[in-house]
C-alpha positions as CSV (number, residue, x, y, z in Angstrom):
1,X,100.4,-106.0,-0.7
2,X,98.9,-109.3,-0.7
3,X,95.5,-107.8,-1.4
4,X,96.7,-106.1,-4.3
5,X,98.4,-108.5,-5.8
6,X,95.2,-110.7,-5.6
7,X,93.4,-107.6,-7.5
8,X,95.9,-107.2,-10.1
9,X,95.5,-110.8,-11.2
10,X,92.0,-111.2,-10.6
11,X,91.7,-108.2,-13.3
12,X,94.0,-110.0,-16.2
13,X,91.5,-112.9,-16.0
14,X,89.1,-110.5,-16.3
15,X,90.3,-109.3,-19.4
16,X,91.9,-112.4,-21.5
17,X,88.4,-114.0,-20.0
18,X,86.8,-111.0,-22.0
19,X,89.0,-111.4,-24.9
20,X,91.1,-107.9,-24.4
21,X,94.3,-109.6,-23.8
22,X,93.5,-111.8,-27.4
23,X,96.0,-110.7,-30.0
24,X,98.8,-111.1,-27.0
25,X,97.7,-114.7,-26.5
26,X,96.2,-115.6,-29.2
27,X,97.1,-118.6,-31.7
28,X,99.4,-117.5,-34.2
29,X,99.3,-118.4,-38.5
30,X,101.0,-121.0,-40.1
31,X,104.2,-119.5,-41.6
32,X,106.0,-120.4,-45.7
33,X,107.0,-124.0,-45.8
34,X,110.2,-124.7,-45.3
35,X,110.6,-126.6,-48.7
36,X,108.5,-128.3,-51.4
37,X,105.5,-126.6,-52.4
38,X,104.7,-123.2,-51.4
39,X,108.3,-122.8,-49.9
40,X,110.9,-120.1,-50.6
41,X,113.4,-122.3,-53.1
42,X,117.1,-121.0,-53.1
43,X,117.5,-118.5,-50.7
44,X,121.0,-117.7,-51.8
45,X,120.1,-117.3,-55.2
46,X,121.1,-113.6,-56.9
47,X,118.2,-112.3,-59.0
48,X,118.4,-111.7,-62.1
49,X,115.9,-108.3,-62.7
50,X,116.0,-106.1,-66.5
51,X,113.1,-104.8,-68.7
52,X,112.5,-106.1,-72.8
53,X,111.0,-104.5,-75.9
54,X,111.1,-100.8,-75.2
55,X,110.2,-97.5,-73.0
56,X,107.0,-97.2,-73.9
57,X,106.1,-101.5,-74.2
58,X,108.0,-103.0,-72.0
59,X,108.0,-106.7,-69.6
60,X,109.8,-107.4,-67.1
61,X,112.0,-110.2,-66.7
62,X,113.2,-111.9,-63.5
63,X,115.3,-115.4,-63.2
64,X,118.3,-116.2,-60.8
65,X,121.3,-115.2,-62.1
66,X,123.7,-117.7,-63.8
67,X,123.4,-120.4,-66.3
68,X,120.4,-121.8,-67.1
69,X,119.6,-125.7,-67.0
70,X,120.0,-127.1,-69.5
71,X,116.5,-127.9,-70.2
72,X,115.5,-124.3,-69.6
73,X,113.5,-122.2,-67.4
74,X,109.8,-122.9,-67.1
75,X,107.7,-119.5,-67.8
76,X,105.5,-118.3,-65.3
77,X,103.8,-115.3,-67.1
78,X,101.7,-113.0,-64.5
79,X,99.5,-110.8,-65.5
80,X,98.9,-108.3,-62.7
81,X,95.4,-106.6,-61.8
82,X,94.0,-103.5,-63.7
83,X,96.2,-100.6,-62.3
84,X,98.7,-102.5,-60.4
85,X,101.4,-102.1,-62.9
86,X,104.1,-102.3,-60.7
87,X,105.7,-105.4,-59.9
88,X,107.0,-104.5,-56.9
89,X,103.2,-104.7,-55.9
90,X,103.6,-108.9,-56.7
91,X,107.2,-109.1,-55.5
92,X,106.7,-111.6,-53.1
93,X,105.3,-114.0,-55.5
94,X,107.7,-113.5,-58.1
95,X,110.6,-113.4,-55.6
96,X,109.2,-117.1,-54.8
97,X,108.8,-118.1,-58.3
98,X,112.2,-116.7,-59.2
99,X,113.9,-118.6,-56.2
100,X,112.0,-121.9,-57.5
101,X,113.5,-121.9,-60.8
102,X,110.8,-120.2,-63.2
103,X,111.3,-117.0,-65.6
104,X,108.7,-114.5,-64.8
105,X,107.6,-112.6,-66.9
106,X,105.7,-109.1,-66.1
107,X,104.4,-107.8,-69.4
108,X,103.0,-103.8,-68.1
109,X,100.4,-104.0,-70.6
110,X,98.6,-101.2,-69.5
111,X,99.6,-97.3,-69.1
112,X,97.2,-96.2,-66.4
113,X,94.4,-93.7,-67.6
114,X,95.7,-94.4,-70.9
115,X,94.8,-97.7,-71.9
116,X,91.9,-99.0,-72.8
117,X,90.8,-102.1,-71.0
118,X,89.6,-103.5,-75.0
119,X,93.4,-103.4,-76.1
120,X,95.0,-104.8,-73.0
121,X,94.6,-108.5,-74.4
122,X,96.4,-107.5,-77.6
123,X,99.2,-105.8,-75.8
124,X,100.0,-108.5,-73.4
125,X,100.1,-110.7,-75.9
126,X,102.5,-108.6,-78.3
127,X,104.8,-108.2,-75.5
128,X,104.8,-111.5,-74.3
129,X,105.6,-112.5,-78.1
130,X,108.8,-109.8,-78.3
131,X,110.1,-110.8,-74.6
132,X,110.1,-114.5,-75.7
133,X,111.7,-113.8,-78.9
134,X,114.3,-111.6,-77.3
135,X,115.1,-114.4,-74.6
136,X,115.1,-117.1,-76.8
137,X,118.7,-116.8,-77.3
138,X,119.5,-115.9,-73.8
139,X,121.8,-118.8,-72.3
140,X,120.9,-117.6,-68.8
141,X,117.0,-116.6,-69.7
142,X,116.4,-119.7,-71.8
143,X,112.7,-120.0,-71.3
144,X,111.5,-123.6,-71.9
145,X,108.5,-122.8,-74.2
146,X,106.9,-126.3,-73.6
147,X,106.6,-125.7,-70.0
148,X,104.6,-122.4,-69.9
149,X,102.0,-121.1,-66.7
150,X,99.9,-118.1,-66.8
151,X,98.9,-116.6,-63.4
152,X,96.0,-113.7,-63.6
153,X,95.0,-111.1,-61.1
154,X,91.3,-109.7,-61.7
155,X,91.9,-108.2,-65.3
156,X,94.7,-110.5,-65.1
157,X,92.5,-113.6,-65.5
158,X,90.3,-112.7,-68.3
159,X,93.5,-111.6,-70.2
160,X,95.3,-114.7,-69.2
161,X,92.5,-117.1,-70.9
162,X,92.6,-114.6,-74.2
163,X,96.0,-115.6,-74.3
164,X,94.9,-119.3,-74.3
165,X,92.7,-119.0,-76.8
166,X,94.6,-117.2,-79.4
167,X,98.0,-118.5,-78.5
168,X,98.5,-119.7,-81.9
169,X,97.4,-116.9,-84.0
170,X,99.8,-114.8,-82.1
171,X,102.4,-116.8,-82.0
172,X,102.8,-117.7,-78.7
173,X,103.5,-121.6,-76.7
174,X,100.0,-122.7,-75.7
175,X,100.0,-122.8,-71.7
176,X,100.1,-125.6,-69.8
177,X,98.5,-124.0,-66.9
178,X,96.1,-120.9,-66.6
179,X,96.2,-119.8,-62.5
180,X,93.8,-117.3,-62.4
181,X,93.3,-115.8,-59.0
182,X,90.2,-113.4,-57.8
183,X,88.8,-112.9,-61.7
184,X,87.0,-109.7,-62.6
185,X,86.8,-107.0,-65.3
186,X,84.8,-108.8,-67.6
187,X,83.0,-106.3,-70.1
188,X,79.5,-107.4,-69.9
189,X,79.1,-106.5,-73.6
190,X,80.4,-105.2,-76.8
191,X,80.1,-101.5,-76.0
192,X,80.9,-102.0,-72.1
193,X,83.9,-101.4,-69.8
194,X,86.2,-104.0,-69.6
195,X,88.1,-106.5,-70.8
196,X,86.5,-108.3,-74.2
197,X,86.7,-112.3,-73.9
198,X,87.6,-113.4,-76.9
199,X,86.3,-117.4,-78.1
200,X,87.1,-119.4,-75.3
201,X,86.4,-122.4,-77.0
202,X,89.2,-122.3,-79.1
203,X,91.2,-122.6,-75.6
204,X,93.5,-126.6,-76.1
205,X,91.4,-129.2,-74.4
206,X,94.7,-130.3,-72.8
207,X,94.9,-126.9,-71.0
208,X,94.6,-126.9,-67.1
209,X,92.6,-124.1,-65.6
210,X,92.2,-123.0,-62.2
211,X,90.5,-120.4,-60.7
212,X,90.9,-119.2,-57.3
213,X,88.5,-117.0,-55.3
214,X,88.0,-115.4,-51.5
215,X,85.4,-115.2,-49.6
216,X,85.0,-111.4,-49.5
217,X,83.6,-109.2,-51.7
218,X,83.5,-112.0,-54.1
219,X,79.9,-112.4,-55.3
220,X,81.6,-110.2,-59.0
221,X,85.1,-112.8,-58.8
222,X,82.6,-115.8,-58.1
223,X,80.4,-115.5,-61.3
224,X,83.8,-114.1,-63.8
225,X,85.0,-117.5,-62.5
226,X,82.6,-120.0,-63.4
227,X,82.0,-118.4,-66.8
228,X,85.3,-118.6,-67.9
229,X,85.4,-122.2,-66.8
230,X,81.9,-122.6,-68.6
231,X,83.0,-120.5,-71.8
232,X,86.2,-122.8,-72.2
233,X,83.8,-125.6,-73.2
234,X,86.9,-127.9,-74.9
235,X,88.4,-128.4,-71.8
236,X,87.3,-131.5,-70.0
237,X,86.2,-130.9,-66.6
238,X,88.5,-133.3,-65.1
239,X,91.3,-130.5,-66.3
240,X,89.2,-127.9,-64.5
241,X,88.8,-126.6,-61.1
242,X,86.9,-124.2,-58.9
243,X,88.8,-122.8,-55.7
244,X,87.8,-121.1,-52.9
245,X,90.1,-119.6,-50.2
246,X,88.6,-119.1,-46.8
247,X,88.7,-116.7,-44.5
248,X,89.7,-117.5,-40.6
249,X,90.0,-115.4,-37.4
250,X,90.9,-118.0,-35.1
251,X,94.1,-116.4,-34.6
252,X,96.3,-113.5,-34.7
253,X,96.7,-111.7,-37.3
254,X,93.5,-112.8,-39.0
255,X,93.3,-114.3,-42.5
256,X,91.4,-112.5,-45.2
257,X,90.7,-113.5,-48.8
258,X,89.8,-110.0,-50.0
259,X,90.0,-109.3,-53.9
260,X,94.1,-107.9,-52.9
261,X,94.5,-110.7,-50.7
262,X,96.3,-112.3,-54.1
263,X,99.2,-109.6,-53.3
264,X,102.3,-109.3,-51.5
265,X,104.4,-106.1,-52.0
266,X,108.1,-106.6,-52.0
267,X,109.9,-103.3,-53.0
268,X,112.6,-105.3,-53.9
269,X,111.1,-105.6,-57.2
270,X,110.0,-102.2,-58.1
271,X,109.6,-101.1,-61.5
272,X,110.9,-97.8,-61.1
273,X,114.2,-98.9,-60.2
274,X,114.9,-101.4,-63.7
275,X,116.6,-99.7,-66.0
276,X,113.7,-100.0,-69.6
277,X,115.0,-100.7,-73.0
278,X,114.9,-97.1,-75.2
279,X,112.4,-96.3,-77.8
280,X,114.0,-97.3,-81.8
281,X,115.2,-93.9,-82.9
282,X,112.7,-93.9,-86.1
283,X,109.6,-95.3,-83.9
284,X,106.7,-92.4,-83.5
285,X,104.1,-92.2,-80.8
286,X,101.1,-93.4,-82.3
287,X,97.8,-90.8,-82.2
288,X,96.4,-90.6,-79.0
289,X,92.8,-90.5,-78.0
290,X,91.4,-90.6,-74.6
291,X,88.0,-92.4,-73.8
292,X,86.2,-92.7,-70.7
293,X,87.2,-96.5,-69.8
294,X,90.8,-95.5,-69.6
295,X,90.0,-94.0,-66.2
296,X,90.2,-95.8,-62.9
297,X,86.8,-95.8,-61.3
298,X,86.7,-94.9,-57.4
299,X,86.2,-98.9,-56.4
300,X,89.4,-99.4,-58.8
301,X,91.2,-97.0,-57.2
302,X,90.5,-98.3,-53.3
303,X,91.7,-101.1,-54.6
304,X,94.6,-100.7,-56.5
305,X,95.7,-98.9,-53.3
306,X,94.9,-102.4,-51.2
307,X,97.5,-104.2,-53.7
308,X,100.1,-101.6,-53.3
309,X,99.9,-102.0,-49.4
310,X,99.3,-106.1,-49.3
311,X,101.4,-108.3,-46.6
312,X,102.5,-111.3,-47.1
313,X,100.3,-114.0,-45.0
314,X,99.4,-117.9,-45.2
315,X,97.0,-117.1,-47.6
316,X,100.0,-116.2,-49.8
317,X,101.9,-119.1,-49.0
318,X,99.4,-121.9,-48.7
319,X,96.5,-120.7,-51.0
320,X,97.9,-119.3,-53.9
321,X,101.6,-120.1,-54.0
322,X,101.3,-123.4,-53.1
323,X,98.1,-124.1,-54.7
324,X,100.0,-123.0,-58.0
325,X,103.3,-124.8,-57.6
326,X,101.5,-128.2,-57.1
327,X,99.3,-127.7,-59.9
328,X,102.0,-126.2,-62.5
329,X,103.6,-129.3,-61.6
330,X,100.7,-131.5,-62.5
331,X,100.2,-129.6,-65.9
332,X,104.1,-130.2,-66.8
333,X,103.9,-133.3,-66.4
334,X,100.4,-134.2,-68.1
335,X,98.4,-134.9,-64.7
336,X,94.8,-133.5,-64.6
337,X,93.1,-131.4,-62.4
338,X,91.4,-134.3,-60.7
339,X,95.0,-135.8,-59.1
340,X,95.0,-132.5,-57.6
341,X,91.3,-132.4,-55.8
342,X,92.1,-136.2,-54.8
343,X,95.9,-134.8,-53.6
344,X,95.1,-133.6,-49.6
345,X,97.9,-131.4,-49.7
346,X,96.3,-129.2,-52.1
347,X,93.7,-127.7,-50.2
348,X,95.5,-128.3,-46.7
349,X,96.2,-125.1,-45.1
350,X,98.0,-126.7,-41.8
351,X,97.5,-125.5,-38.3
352,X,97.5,-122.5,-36.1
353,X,100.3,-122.2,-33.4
354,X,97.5,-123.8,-30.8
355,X,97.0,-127.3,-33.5
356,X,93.6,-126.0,-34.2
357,X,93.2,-126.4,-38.4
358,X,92.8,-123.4,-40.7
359,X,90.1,-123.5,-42.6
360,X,90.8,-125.8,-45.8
361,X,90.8,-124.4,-49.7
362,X,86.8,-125.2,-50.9
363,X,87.6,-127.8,-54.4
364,X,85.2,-127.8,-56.4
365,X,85.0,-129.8,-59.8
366,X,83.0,-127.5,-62.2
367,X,79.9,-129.2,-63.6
368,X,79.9,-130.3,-67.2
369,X,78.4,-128.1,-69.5
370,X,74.2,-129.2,-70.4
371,X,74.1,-131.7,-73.2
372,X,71.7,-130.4,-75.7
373,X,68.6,-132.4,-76.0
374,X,66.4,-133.0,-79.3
375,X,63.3,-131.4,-79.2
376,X,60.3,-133.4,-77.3
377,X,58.5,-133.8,-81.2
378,X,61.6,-135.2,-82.3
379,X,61.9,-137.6,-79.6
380,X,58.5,-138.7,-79.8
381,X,58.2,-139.4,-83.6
382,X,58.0,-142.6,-85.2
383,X,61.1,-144.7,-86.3
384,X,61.0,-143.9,-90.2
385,X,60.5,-140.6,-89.1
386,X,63.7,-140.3,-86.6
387,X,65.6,-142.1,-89.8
């Protein structure tokens, strides 16, 4: 008996020595915060979850129920990935923004293979414009329309900064805060598949913009990032930041910044089951015309599918959630981007179960865009010529 005994233990060192036995033993995530930043805000809060506008152009709406303070709700409005139209598909988030005092609004401003990705700009921002017109009135709603965040998911993000720079023509509060997290679906051209950018110059230089990327598959979100930041060329790069979220398999379960990583499905807030508002009795469908961009591709698809089936992990809490509430909190209250980088809680992503560190957010300050330089004849010519 002794003999075997000996065998049966000299064979589990064999295997955790082999790394078989890992996920058993091995170091486990960080989990939410337990308050402040990141964490999960009034737990016993009732939430507050109906549908504006109409059938057929509708937002959602979420808040806790009750009163609102009295200087109103901040706005998170979160523009969710091309084909993820459900919010369930974002719940977690929301449900964390919700229980931390913001409105959310979810405008659905696409209908999937029927929308073209050059009208989704337009449409978000018409329904943003009715559901805060609607709400304005709203004693338990009352959005405070000074203190207004925009959080993108790859469509999402190029949308979000369209809204920035046309707030005022449509009518809308100019955001504080653009959040934009894994940015894609930028038409490369007039003609081409995707979302237009419209003049990002004409985003407010006192705008904050952050965008967040992973470190898988990102090579697309990586370059839709930095040109965005480039493009809105009024905002100061002290206002301006490039993030990167890392990946790290010290421990189990592993931590991966994948394009869905962004997601956290909480059925809890499934479109399906919110009552919309009906269609006006005299309204009429308007003419219908299919085009080829309406049409998830294949890679859209896979996708679209990794959203809808997203856990909620560190990543969640840490890179984005956290990431966002500090930095919504800066742009409230007329901080830069730059008290963030210099803030070590911003890209601190605390410890696995065993102390060992996870790997920190990247912060990058994006470089200033290239002075323009006079032409070497001009420089060299003489001084009554220069006058």
């Amino acid at each position: 008996m002794r003999l075997k005994a000996r065998r049966v233990l000299l064979a589990a060192g064999l295997l955790a020595a082999s790394g078989l036995l890992a996920p058993a033993l091995a170091a486990a995530p960080p989990g939410q915060p337990k308050d402040g930043p990141g964490g999960p805000g009034d737990k016993q809060a009732t939430v507050t979850k109906r549908a504006v506008g109409r059938a057929s152009a509708a937002t959602f709406v979420f808040y806790a129920a009750g009163p609102a303070p009295s200087s109103g709700r901040p706005v998170a409005i979160f523009l969710h990935g091309w084909g993820a139209v459900n919010p369930q598909s974002y719940g977690a988030w929301i449900d964390h923004l919700v229980r931390n005092g913001y409105l959310v609004l979810f405008p659905r401003f696409q209908e999937v293979n029927r929308t073209r990705p050059a009208d989704a700009s337009a449409l978000a921002g018409r329904l943003v414009k009715t559901a805060l017109d609607e709400l304005a009135a709203d004693a338990d709603a009352k959005p405070d329309t000074s203190r207004v965040a925009v959080i993108g998911h790859l469509a999402g993000v190029p949308i979000a900064m369209n809204l920035a720079a046309e707030a005022a023509g449509l009518g809308l509060p100019a955001p504080k805060l653009v959040f934009g997290t894994m940015p894609g679906g930028i038409a490369s051209g007039p003609k081409a598949r995707g979302i237009t950018l419209a003049d990002l110059s004409a985003v407010p230089a006192s705008t904050m913009i952050i965008t967040v990327i992973g470190d898988r598959d990102a090579r697309a979100a990586d370059a839709a990032a930095r040109r965005l930041l480039r493009e809105a060329d009024k905002v100061p790069v002290e206002r301006k930041l490039f993030v990167r979220a890392l990946s790290d398999d010290h421990g189990f379960p592993a931590l991966t910044a994948t394009l869905a990583a962004p997601a956290g499905v909480d059925s809890a807030y499934d479109g399906a089951a919110i009552k919309l508002p009906p269609e006006p009795k005299d309204s009429k469908p308007a003419p219908f015309k299919w085009s080829a961009d309406m049409a998830l591709s294949g890679e859209q698809q896979t996708l679209v599918s990794q959203i809808n089936n997203a856990r909620t992990d560190t990543l969640d809490y840490l890179a984005f959630w956290k990431a966002f509430d500090l930095a919504a909190a800066a742009a409230f209250s007329g901080s830069d981007a730059a008290s963030l980088k210099m803030n070590p809680r911003f890209a601190d992503m605390e410890r696995w179960s065993d102390g060992w560190p996870v790997k920190r957010l990247a912060v990058e300050t994006p470089r200033p865009p290239a002075a323009h330089t006079a032409p070497a004849a001009a420089q060299g010519a003489a001084p009554a010529a220069r006058r």
